[in-house]
N, C-alpha and C positions, 0 to 999 in steps of 0.2 A: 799252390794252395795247401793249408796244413789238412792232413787228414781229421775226421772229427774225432779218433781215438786220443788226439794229440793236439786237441785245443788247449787254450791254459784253463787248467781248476779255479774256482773261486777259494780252493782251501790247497795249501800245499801239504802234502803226506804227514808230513807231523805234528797237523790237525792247527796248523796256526791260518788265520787269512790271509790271501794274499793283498800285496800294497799295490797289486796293479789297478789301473784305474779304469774298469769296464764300462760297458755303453748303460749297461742300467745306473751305476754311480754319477757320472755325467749329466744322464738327462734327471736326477735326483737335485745335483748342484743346478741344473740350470733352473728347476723347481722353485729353488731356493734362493736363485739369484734374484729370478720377475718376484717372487713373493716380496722381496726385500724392495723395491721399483714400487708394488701396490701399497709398501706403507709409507713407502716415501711419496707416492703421491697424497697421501691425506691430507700435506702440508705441515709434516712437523719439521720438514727442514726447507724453508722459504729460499734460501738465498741458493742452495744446490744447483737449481737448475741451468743458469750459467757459466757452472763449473769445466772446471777438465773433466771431473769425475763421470757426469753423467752424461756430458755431448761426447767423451772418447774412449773415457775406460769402461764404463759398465757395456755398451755396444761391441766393445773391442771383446770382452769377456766373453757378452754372449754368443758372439759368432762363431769363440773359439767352440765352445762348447758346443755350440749346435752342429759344427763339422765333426767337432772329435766324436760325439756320439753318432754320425751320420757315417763317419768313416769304419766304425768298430762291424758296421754291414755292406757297405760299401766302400769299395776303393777309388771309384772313380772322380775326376776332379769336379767335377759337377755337387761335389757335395762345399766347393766351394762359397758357391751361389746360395748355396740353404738357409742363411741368415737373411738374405732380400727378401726370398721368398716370406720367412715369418716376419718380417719386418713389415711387406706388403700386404698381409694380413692382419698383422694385430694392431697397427695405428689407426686403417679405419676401423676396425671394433671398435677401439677406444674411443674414437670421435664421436660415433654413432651409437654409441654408449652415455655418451654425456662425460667420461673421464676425462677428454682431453681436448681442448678447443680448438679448432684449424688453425689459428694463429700460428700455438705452441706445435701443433704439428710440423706446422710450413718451414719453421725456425729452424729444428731441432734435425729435419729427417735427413737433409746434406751431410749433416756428422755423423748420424747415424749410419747410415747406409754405408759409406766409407770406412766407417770404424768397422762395423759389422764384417765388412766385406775382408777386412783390412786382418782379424781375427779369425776369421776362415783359411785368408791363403797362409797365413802363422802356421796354422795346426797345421792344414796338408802339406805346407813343407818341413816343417818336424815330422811329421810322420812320414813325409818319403825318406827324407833322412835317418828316420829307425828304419825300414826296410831296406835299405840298401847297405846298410851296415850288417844284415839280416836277424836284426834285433823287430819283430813281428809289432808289437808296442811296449815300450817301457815306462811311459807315463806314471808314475805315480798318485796314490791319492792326497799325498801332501800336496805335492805337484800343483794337483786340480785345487786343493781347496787353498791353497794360497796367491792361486788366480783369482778364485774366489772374492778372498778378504779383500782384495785389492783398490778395487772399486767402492769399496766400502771404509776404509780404511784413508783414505786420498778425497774423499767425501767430507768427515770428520775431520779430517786436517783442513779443509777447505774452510767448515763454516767456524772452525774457530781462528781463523786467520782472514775473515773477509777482505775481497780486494778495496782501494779507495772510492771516493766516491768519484766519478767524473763528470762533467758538466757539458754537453750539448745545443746547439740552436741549429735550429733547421728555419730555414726562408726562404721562402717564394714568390713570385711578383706578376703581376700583370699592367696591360698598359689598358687602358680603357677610354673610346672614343665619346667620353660624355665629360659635360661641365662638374667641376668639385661638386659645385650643391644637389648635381642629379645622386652624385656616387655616394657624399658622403652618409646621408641617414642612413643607409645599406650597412655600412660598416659599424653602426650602431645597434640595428635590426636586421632580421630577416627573418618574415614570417612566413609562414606557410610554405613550407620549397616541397616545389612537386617531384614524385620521386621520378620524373624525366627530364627533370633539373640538373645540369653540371657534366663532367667527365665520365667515362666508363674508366676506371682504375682497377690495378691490380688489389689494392686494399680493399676497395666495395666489392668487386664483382668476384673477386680468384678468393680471398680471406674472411671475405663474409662477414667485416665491419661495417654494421647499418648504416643509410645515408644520414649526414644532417638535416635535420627536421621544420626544426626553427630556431631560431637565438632571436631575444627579447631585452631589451632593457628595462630596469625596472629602480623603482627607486625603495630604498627599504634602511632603514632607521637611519636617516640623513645620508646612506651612503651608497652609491649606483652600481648594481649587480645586473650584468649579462648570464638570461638563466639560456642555458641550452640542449638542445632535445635530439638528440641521433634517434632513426626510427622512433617505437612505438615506446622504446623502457628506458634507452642510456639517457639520464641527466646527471647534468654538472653544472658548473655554476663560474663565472669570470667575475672577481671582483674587483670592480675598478680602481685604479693606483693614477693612473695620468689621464685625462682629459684638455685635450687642446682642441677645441674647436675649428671643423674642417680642416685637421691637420692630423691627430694622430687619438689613440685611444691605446691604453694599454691596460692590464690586468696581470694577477694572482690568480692560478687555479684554483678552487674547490671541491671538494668530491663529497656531497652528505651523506651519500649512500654507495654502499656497492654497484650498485646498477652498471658500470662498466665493466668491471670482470665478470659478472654475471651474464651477460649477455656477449663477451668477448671470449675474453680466458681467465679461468680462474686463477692463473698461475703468476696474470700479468696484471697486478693492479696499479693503480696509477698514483697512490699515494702508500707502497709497500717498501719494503723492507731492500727489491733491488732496482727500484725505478720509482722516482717522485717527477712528475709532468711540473713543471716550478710554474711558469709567466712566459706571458706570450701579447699580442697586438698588433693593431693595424697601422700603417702609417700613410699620409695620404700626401704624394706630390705631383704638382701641376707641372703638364712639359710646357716646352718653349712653342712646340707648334701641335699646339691646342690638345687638348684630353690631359689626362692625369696618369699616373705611375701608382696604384697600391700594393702596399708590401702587409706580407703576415707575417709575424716570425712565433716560434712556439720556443723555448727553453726547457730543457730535463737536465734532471742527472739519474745515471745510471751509477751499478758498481757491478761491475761480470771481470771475469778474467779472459774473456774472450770481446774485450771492447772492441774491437775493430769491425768483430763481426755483428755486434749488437747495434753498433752507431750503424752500419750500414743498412740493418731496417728500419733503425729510428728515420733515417735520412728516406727512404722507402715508403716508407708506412705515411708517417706524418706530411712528408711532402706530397703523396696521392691526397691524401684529407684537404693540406691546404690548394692546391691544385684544383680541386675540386670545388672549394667553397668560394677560392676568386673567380674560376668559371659563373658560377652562380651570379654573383655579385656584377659580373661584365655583363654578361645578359641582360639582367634587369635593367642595370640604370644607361645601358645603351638603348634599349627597345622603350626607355622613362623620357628617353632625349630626342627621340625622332619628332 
């Protein structure tokens, strides 16, 4: 241990500063890192958040830093772990804040926490690697602030090079032990679904997407619109493209208002800038030995750099919805046939 006669100065002897990077400079940059995170949440850069930038590097950055400045008092490797900690911490603030919707939580924190973690054990093995060379810390403050920019920087390149768009369908099916004509008005309407209606899902019950409420058909300047109601505020609207009678229905999405990101996540709209929800429908086939086969299918496109990982909550997400609304749909027109 140095003695405190022979700590390093913040100014060397002839009076110039020193370039090393100490624990108050650190938690200053990390100041400056989340500051930069709070304006990026306002929404002036839409398509960032399925970035590299912000699911790897900006968590990567902060972890280093929340080590390096955990290390400049501590040695021990437990300051590893100090980024979970604040990570555990300031996502539900944010939730429960209203900043950031469970959804974008749910989505984001696997990257996060990894990165995070991932940025920590960086620093403490660069820093065991200055101490064992018996260099105390050599860190610079270039060093730090172009860990800094980096994330910021790889951001900026992101949204001026958006990835493509891709295109997606998720479908689901059930068999259902009732005649076509019991099943098919179902797949037209569905009023009133009680909220002891349908599945327990990871999307309703763990992510805290409202149930479906009702869907309506309705007829509106010569052309048939399914208006639809998630709990008490999401509506949307399906406007119908294919009608075949007891046989299939299909539709175009609509969104006239916010009301889905508003009551989901602000981050995720459904007709924005990195996800449009396109067409979707039901299909109805009769088996050979007796009941019917209905299919839902939903169509998006996405554009993230991280497609693989986004298709796999689309495939998540939307499949618990549809899952749930054919559960609905089995029940009724089974317990309509007895």
């Amino acid at each position: 241990m140095t003695e405190p006669d022979q700590e390093p100065l913040p100014y060397r002897f002839d009076g110039r500063p020193s370039e090393r990077a100490g624990g108050g400079f650190l938690l200053a940059m990390l100041a400056l890192l989340l500051g930069g995170l709070v304006l990026l949440n306002t929404g002036a850069l839409e398509t960032s958040y399925s970035g590299i930038a912000f699911m790897v590097i900006f968590p990567f950055a902060i972890g280093a830093l929340i080590t390096g400045a955990g290390m400049q008092v501590y040695s021990h490797y437990g300051c590893i772990f100090a980024p979970l900690l604040i990570f555990a911490v300031l996502f539900p603030l944010m939730h429960f804040a209203g900043a950031e919707g469970l959804v974008c939580i749910i989505m984001v924190l696997p990257f996060w926490l990894a990165a995070g973690l991932g940025g920590g054990l960086a620093t403490w093995m660069i820093r065991r690697h200055q101490q064992r060379r018996g260099d105390e810390d050599s860190t610079t403050r270039v060093q730090v602030i172009g860990l800094l920019a980096l994330p910021f920087a790889l951001l900026y390149a992101e949204e001026a090079s958006p990835p493509e768009w891709q295109t997606r369908t998720v479908v689901r099916s059930v068999e259902i032990a009732a005649a076509p004509q019991d099943v098919w008005p179902l797949l037209l309407s569905i009023p009133a679904v009680r909220a002891d209606e349908g599945l327990a899902t990871f999307t309703h019950n763990v992510a805290g997407i409202p149930r479906p409420a009702e869907a309506r058909l309705e007829r509106r300047d010569g052309a048939l619109v399914r208006v639809g109601r998630w709990g008490e505020d999401i509506r949307f609207e399906e406007r119908v493209t294919t009608l075949v009678p007891g046989k299939a229905i299909g539709w175009h999405f609509a969104f006239p208002d916010t009301s889905v990101q508003d009551y989901t996540d602000h981050h995720i709209s459904p007709d924005g800038p990195m996800l449009k929800i396109s067409h979707g429908g039901y299909t109805l086939t009769p088996l050979a030995g007796g009941g019917v086969r209905v299919s839902l299918a939903t169509t998006y496109r996405m554009r993230s750099r991280l497609g693989w990982y986004a298709g796999l909550w689309g495939e998540q997400m939307l499949g618990d919805v549809h899952d749930n609304v054919l559960a609905i749909i089995k029940a009724r027109a089974e317990a309509s046939g007895r």
